[in-house]
N, C-alpha and C positions, 0 to 999 in steps of 0.2 A: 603289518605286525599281526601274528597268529594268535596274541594272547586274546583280544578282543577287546582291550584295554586304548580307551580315547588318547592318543602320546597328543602334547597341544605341540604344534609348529613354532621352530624358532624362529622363522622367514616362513611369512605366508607364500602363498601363489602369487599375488598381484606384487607383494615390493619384490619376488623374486622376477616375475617379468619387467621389472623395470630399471632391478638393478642392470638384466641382462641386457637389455635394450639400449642402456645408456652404456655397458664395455662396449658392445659392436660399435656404437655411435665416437666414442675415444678412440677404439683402432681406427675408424675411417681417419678421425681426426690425424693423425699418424700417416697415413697413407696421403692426406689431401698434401701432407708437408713434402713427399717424395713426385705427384703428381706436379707439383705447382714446379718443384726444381726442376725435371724431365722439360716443363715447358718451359722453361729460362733460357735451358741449355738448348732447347730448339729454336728460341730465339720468336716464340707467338707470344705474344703479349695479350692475344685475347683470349689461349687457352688459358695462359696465368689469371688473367684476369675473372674468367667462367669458377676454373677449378677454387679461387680465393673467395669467391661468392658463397662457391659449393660449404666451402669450407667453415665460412660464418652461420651459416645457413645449419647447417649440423651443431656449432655453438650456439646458438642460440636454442633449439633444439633441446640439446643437454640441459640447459637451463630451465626449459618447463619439464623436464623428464625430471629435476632435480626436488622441484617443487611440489610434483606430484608424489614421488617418492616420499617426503617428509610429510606431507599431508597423509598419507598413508599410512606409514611406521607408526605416526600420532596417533593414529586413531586403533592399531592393533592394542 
């Protein structure tokens, strides 16, 4: 802004890096659903099984990205 004037942020930096952080981690989540059917249909049971880990592994994930995000917001 040219005017020189402080504009305060509606979305800091840090909850904007985490909102961000946590869509990439939902699309994956998305993606793990299509990865795990690929391996149904090829009939491995340990890549369903790898990609299902992956898959938790990212929810859980979201979960402390979700925590720290409200820790955050709380404190702007």
């Amino acid at each position: 802004m040219a005017t020189g004037t402080k504009v305060q942020q509606v979305v800091s930096n840090l909850e904007y890096d985490w909102l961000t952080v946590m869509q990439n981690k939902a699309e994956a989540l998305q993606a793990y659903d299509k990865y795990v059917q690929d391996a149904h249909d090829a009939n491995s049971q340990e890549c369903v099984d790898l990609f299902t880990q992956l898959k938790q592994t990212e929810m859980d994930q979201i979960q402390e990205i979700r925590k720290h995000l409200m820790k955050t917001m709380s404190q702007s």
